[in-house]
Every structure is written in C-alpha cells, then in structure tokens.
Phi, psi and omega in degrees: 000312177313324215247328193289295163332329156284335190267346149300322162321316164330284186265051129271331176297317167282018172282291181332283147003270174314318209262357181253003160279312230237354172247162193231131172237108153356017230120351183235301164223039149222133193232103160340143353261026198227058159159117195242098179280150171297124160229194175256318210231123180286132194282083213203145151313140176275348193264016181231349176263159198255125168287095160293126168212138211219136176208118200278056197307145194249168160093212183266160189223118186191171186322294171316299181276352161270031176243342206251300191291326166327269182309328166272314201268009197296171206253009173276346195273125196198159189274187193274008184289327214110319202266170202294151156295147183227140162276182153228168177226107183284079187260156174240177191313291197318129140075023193253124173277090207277348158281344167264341156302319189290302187317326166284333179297288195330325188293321203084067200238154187250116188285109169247181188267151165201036155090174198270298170261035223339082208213146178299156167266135173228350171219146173337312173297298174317290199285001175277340168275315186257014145284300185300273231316294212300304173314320191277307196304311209281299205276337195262327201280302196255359151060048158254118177316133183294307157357322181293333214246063182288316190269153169223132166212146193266138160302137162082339172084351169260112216277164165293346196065224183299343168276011192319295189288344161306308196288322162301312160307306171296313191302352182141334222263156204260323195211164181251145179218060163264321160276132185297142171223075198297146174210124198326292167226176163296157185082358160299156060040118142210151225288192184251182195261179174167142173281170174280358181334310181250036190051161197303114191267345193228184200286166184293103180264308194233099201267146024272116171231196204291159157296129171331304206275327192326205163162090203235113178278141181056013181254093182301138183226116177295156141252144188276040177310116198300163194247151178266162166272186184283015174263355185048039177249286220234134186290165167220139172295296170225150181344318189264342174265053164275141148288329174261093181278129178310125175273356161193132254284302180317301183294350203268336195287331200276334155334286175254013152284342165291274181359299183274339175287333166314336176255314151016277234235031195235245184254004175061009196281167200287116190257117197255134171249096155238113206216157155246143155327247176014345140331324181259027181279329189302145151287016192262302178305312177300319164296319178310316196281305159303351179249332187284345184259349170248021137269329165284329173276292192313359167266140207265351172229050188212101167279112185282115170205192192278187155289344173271329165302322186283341151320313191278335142311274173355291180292345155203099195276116205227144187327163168274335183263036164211019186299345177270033201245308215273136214271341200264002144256037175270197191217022164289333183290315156270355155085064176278144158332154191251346193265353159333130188223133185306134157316128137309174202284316188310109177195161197265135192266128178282148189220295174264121166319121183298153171264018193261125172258145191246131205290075171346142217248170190301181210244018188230127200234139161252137194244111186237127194226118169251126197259098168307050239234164167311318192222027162208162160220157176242145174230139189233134188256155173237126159253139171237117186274124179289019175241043165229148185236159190277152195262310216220160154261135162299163184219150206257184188309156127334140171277347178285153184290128196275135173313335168263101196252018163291335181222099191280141164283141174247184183254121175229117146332074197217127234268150194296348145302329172353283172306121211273325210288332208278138185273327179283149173257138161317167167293110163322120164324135144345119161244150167296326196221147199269025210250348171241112125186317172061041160246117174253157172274120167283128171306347192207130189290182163299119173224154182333169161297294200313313201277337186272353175273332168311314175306295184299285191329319165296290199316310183279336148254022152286344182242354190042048181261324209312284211336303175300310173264313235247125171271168181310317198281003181251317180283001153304303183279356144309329141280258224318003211218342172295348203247327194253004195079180193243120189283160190301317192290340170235063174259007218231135198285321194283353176273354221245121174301136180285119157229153184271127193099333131281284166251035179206109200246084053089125017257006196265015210195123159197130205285183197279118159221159181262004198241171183302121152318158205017055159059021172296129149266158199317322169321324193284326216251119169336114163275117203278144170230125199222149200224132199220146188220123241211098193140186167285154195237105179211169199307315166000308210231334204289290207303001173263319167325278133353257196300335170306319181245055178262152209321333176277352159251115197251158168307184157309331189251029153065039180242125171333121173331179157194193205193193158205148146266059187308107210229183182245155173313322198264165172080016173256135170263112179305352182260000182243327194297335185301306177324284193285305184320315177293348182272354179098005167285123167301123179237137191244207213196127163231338180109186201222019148285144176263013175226243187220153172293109164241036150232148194254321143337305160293346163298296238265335192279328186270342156321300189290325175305304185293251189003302168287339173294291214275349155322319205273280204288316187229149200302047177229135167313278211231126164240131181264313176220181233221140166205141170244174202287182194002052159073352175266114197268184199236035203017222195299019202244331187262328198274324157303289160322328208258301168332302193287300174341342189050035163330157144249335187207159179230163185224062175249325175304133180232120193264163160270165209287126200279145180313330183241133168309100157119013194251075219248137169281102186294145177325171178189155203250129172305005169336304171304331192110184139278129180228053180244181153271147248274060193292331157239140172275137193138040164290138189265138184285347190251163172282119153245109175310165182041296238301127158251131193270124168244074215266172211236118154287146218241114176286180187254167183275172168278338128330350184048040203232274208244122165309183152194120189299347208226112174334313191252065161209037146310140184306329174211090186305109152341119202254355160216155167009270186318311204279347164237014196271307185311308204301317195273014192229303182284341176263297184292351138346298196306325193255332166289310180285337194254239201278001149094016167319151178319160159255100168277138151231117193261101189248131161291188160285352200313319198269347159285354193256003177211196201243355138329305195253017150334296165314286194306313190289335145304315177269347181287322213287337195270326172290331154302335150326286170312330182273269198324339179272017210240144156277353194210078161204154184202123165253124200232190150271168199280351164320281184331285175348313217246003153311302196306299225296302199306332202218079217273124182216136191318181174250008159280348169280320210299336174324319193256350177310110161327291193304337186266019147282155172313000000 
C-alpha cells in the first residue's frame, strides 16, 4: 500500500514538474523584473494601476513629421505627475534628419529602431544588419548612448520568426514591439506587454512567428494590439490602417476615444497608438488627435510615455500613490518644473467626450541645438516648415573639433553624383556591412548662392561636365547670378532652374534629365525595363500574366521579374489579384472611372475608396501609384490629390518622341513643376515637391509609321509573332543603344482577350526572354524603377541593392 502511494506521489510530482517546465505561472517559476507571463488582466487593484497610453511612430524622422510631434508633444503638455509627456520613434535610415532625432532624444522621447531600409525581414542575416547597422546609425548620426536604444519594430509587422527575439537580445535590444494581436470588435480581452520566456502564446498574424514551444528568457515582446475602427467593424493593426477611415475630425476623434475607453474602463492594460505620421496630413486627423490628448490630461490617473517607460512599470509594477518611487518617470531628465505633485487615486470615469478643440499652435518652428566639444562650442539653428519636404538624410555633426569652428559640417546622405556637374566621387563612408552601399560625405559645407554657384561652375569645368547635364539657359543662367546672387523675382523654387546637387537632392528630388542619374555613364547604368497593365486582373488576363512572369524567370541578380497593375477597385476576381501581388507584381490605382475624370471631387472620393478596399484585401502596405483612366489627367486637381493620398508617383502623362535618337527623358520629381509639353491636356501647372512624374514614352507601331502610347493600341496592330517580337525589340534598342532610361511597355486587355491576338502574346512572351536573357537588363515595376532612381547604383552593385532582393 506504502509503495503504491509513493509511486502515485511520484507521479503527481512529475505532473507538477512538467507542467511547471512547459506553463508559465506567475511567482512560481516567473519571476518579476526579467520574466512576466501573458495575460488579459493584472493581478493589481484596478483603481492603483495607472492607464498607460503610448505612441509608436514608424519611419523616417524628418522636418515634416517633426513639426506634426512638435505640436502633440510639446513640453507644457505633462502627465498628472508633472512631468512632460513622451513618446517613442521607430526610425529607420532613409530619409531621417538625424539632428532632429538628437533633439527628440534630448525632450526625452524614446529613440528606436526600424531598420536601415526598410524592406521586409525575411532572415536572420538581414535582421542581424539591420538592426545592429540602424542601431550603431542612431547612436554615432544622432549622438544617442547605444545603451539607450532597446526597442525594435520590424517593417511592415514583418519578423524573422523564431530567431527573431535572439538575434535582438545579442545585439543590445530589450524588447520587440512587432507582433500583432487582432480583435474583432471591442470589448475583447487583449494581452499585457509579456516575456518569451514560454514562448509564443498566441496565434500567428503575420507569419513567420516565434514557437509556441520556443523559449527566449527575459526578452520583452510589446504586442501590437489592433485597434477597431470607428464603425466597430473591422481591426487596424495601426492606426493609420482602417478600412473604414474617418472622414471628420469627429469620427476620427470618436475613433480613438471609443478605443482608450475600452481599455480604460476595462483592464487598464497599456493602451498603445502604433502609427505612422503621415496620418496626420488628413487636418481632421491631426485635430482629432490633439483634442484626444488634451482629454486624456484631463484624467488624474492616465499616463502618456514612452515604450521604455511603460517596461519600466511593467518590471516593477507600481500604485499610482507611489509613482514618484519609480526613476525613469521622474522628471530630471526633461527638466520639468519642481512643484509637481501625485494625484490621488479618486477619479471620475469619462463617457462623453469634450467638444473643445484647442487651437493649434503655428506650424513654422524655430529650433536651436548646442553641440559640445573639448576645446569649442557650436551652436547651430534650423529653421523648419511643414510645407518642406525632406531631400536628404542629415546626419548629425561630428563630434571631433572641426578645424574651421566658424562653419560646423554635417555629414549628408547624399548618393556621390548628386552634384551632376562634378566628374569626381567624395570619399566613401566607412560601413559594417558590405551589403549596402553608395553613403557618401558631402564636400561642401552650405554656402551662399553666389559662392555656391561659383563653386558648381569651377567643378564643371574642370570636369567638362556643364555641357553634359546643364542646359544653355541654366548655365546662363548661373553665371549670370554667381556674382550678384538670385534677383528678387526668382526666389520662389518653381521659378528657379532645377539643378542637381543644389536645389535638388536624390533620393527625395530629381530634376528632369536626359543622361543617367548619377553621373552614372550608360555602361554603368542597368537597362531598367518596366511593363504596366491597365486594367482588371480577371480569367483573361491571370493565367497570361502567370506565365508571362513567371517566378523561374529572374533579373541578373537571380530575383524574380515583376511588372505593375493598374486596376479599379471593381472587376477584379480577388484571389488572382492576391495571387500576382504575392508574386511580387507592383499593384498601383487608376480609380473605377472608365473614360476619365472631370471632377476632382469624384477622383478624390473614389481614389480614397480604391486605397481602402484593396489595403484591406491585398498583402500590402503602401499603394504608391496613380495612372489615370484612358491616360487623362485632371491637371493640378489631380496632383494635388494624389499629394494629399501621400502617392509617391503618378504615370499618366505623356511625352514625345525625342528629337535626337536615343534621348529619352528619365523619370523626375514635380519639385520643379512639369516641364515638358502638354501632349493631352490636363497637365499640371504647379510644384509638388517628392511627387515623381513616371511619364509614358510613346512606341512607334511596326510599320515605323505612327506611335502609339498603348503597346497593344497601335493604328496597325502587328499581325505575328515575329512582327511583334521586332516591333517591342526595336523601340526598345532605342533606349539600350541610347541614353539607357527606364523602357515602359504600356498594355491593356487587348492582347488577352480573344484567341485573335495570340501571335502577339507570343511574341510578348519571346521578347521577356529575351530580356531576362541580357546580364545588364532587369524587368521590374515602376516602384523598383524608382528604388533605383532614388538611390542610382552601378551594375557591378546591384547584386547587393537591398530595395532589388528577394
């Protein structure tokens, strides 16, 4: 009897055991502050934990969107503590104005990571460069102790999988703040911040993600709990991502005021905004947002900080009447007022929403930043406008004493040709990793006009370059103006001829030219080929689509073709458009008119409409470009929409065939204006700055008779194969033998649509061979196009071109 009772004792213990290896209990084998388990609900008075609300930014850090962090974040704005509110920012390389990252540190705002390039992770390798790289950028560009610099989110919500949280934990980093955790409607359960300790507890959103069975000790994983929209239908990961997007300051307010009361009045867990700026170009949204943060300080127990502040609570999770205990919210670090005082606990549940809105303060900010050194000091001022957009990344000064301490240098991301005229490349940056680069040191500090046009004028000639980039009338007009300056009647950008590498900078700016960006000669430079389809992607078209591109036919750099599709929200069979999008085809926007648009309202509405159906529907982030129907544009009416939609490009515009054989006009950003002539009318007369004009050269038919913009809309349609394999091989020659600009071949349904036009489809499929068969050819979309375009690399590189790998 004696043995049998022991041997049940036995095996409950090794029940116990086991199940206290593979379950995680709170206090028994996790142990606070390096091991937390996932819950719904904190084992805590509810009226003692504190509404933590948090806000996560993504991207680039630059003039614009810090002018948007300005204005919510200002340092009069304080939790009921005293002290200032704070955020965090997930910046990545591209386009970050790395003196304004020091400035937001200084405020105390908390600096994270969000990769070098922003391109997904998809391996171990990748994410061990662009995390360590981005990390090492943050702390030496932006004069952050690295130490500091803990948090990560991946692009895109997309991970590494299970090695995700290792590979972060060596490099430095404390927490992940990536996987997503969706909830239907309100009034769901949604988790705590929680270590990996027990692996991953929940379902898979965005696959690859850590194993269940896995196990990473002490490595915080934030979750990216969704937010409902303001219809209570449908989740958004982030913020900026609802299929039902609000449309006036009221819903977007009531948006996110349903939203926090839901955790409010719930479980207090930590109510998180993971968003990008660029939310706030709607003003409805920006408003919204500012009245939700000056509703919320009016509550005496709901605090706005960062994600590293809300960690630090976690780990030692503390009373709201003892909050002056915990150090990383106290308030020396922002040098807050001394008279701060703790709330009591006692506070009233908010239900209805104030109607007061508080009067945004101006949007033109003066900034002043002092830079410290052993034996100087510099102090350098900015002034910043939200109606300027960023060019470049900055980089922030050196820290060693410059020999001139009358003009401090920054260090500018600036790819080594910019300046078009200069035949020499700067000195190459130092890199950790071979895998990115072209980051070069600009040579030349900021200087007047006069000196600085002087300067441009020596350097070409000396390099015998003007000729080559520069037209007569700019160099006219540049001499004239090196000695006297710029007259007063042309101080205005859109008046002032675009020259590159002065007031047009790569990767956000590039003036109209007929030669290779960066000063690349045509050998050097990749003949880009890009193929666009105008229409519904339905049994017609897929299985031709499919085979024309198909996955076993690759670039140079052994990476699948790709095309782009320009479709309407309606007339897609959605499982095949799904389908070409997972295959890596660029799915762009024409709008769900079927001639063209002649109210800009109906653009705008159905533009906003397209954007949200297919965001909602296909495996993308970002839809980037705009064609309109049958090619017509809406002049300034359209470009200005397409500006607020935050496009990158529009490809409707068409040019003509250039006069000297082989001289094609390379894409170019509307900094400038358009500056070609009108060929359908509705051109736009005005500046958009970033906006890239992707315009569409027009082929000659196979007769060599008559152009036609739309390959298969020619006046005399190729009647074989062959004939048509010449017609698409000889207009592209034109461009191969020539100045080597991208090659549009611009196509409808036409040639999918009856067992008529076989021989062309034939002959398209023998000319994609044919290309895919060239070492210094690439058939991409016009995204890819302009990946290249921003950041122009030799064809001995491309192997390592980030934005072109699988």
């Amino acid at each position: 009897m004696r043995q049998s009772m022991l041997l049940v004792v036995l095996s409950v213990l090794t029940i116990v055991r086991g199940s206290l290896q593979s379950q995680c209990i709170q206090g028994i084998n996790c142990q606070l502050p390096n091991c937390f388990c996932s819950t719904s609900r904190l084992n805590m008075d509810l009226e003692e934990i504190p509404q933590i609300v948090y806000f996560g930014f993504d991207d680039a850090l630059n003039v614009e969107m810090a002018s948007h962090y300005r204005r919510l974040f200002s340092p009069d704005r304080k939790n009921p503590n005293g002290c200032p509110i704070t955020m965090s920012l997930y910046v990545q390389d591209q386009y970050t104005d790395y003196r304004l990252v020091h400035e937001f540190y200084n405020k105390g705002m908390e600096i994270g990571v969000h990769s070098v390039t922003h391109t997904s992770i998809s391996t171990g390798d990748k994410l061990r460069y662009e995390a360590g790289q981005q990390r090492k950028n943050l702390a030496t560009l932006g004069r952050i102790p690295i130490e500091d610099i803990v948090g990560w989110r991946s692009p895109n919500l997309k991970t590494a999988g299970d090695v995700q949280p290792d590979i972060l934990k060596s490099l430095g980093y404390t927490y992940d703040i990536s996987l997503t955790y969706t909830r239907s409607k309100l009034g769901m359960a949604r988790p705590w911040p929680y270590t990996l300790d027990y692996g991953y507890p929940f379902s898979c959103m965005v696959r690859p993600c850590p194993k269940p069975e896995s196990r990473h000790p002490g490595f915080w994983e934030v979750p990216v709990n969704s937010l409902v929209d303001y219809k209570n239908a449908y989740a958004c990961a982030y913020v900026d991502g609802c299929f039902n997007r609000p449309d006036t300051e009221e819903d977007a307010f009531k948006y996110l005021w349903q939203n926090f009361l839901d955790y409010y009045n719930s479980s207090r867990t930590p109510f998180g905004f993971n968003m990008h700026a660029a939310w706030f170009w709607s003003e409805h949204n920006l408003n919204a947002m500012n009245r939700f943060i000056e509703q919320v300080r009016e509550l005496k127990n709901v605090y706005i900080v960062s994600v590293k502040q809300m960690l630090d609570w976690m780990k030692e999770p503390t009373p709201i009447s003892q909050l002056q205990t915990l150090p990383s919210w106290r308030c020396a670090a922002v040098h807050v007022s001394s008279n701060a005082t703790v709330p009591t606990t006692s506070v009233s549940t908010p239900t209805t929403p104030s109607t007061t809105t508080t009067t945004p303060p101006t949007t033109s900010t003066t900034t002043t930043t002092t830079t410290t050194t052993p034996t100087t000091t510099t102090t350098t001022t900015t002034t910043t406008s939200t109606t300027m957009k960023p060019t470049t990344n900055i980089r922030f000064p050196s820290t060693t004493t410059p020999k001139d301490t009358k003009s401090t240098k920054f260090i500018t991301k600036v790819h080594p040709s910019q300046t078009f005229v200069s035949g020499t490349r700067p000195t190459e940056l130092a890199q950790s990793s071979p895998q990115v680069s072209h980051k070069h040191k600009s040579s030349t500090p900021k200087l007047s006009f006069p000196t600085a046009v002087s300067k441009l004028l020596t350097t070409a000639a000396k390099n015998g370059g003007a000729t080559r980039v520069l037209s007569s009338a700019q160099m006219q007009f540049l001499q004239s103006t090196a000695s006297s300056g710029l007259p007063s009647h042309s101080r205005s950008s859109s008046s002032l001829p675009c020259i590159q590498g002065w007031n047009c900078r790569l990767p956000g700016c590039m003036c109209r030219t007929t030669h290779p960006p960066g000063g690349l000669a045509e050998t050097e430079t990749p003949q880009m080929v890009y193929f666009t389809f105008d229409g519904p992607v339905n049994v017609n078209s897929y299985m031709n689509l499919v085979h024309l591109f198909d996955s076993d036919r690759t670039n140079p750099n052994n990476c699948s073709i790709s095309a782009t599709m320009f479709v309407s929200k309606s007339g897609n069979y959605m499982t095949y458009l799904k389908r070409l999008a997972g295959m890596g085809m660029e799915v762009g926007l024409r709008g769900d008119d079927m001639d063209a648009y002649r109210r800009s309202n109906s653009l705008e509405t159905d533009l906003n409409n397209e954007i949200n159906y297919l965001q909602a529907k296909l495996p993308v982030r970002n839809l980037k470009g705009w064609r309109s129907p049958a090619l017509k544009p809406l002049g300034d009416a359209q470009f200005k929409i397409l500006k607020s939609q935050n496009l990158l490009y529009d490809s409707t515009l068409s040019l003509p065939n250039p006069q000297t054989k082989g001289d094609f006009a390379w894409p170019y950003t509307l900094d400038f204006r358009w500056r070609d002539t009108c060929d359908i009318s509705g051109c736009p007369t005005e500046a958009y700055p970033g906006l890239w004009e992707v315009p569409i050269v027009p082929l000659l038919d196979y007769t060599q008779r008559y152009p036609c913009t739309y390959a298969d809309g020619c006046m005399f349609n190729p009647p074989t194969a062959d004939d048509t394999f010449n017609f698409l091989w000889r207009n592209f020659k034109e461009h191969y033998d020539g100045n080597r600009a991208p090659f549009g071949v611009t196509l409808r349904q036409q040639w999918f649509s009856h067992f008529i036009y076989k021989p062309n489809l034939a002959g398209l499929d023998r000319f994609i061979m044919t290309l895919v068969s060239m070492q210094d050819v690439y058939v991409v979309s016009i995204e890819q196009v302009l990946d290249w375009m921003k950041n122009p690399t030799p064809l001995g590189e491309l192997g390592t071109f980030l934005p072109w790998q699988c």
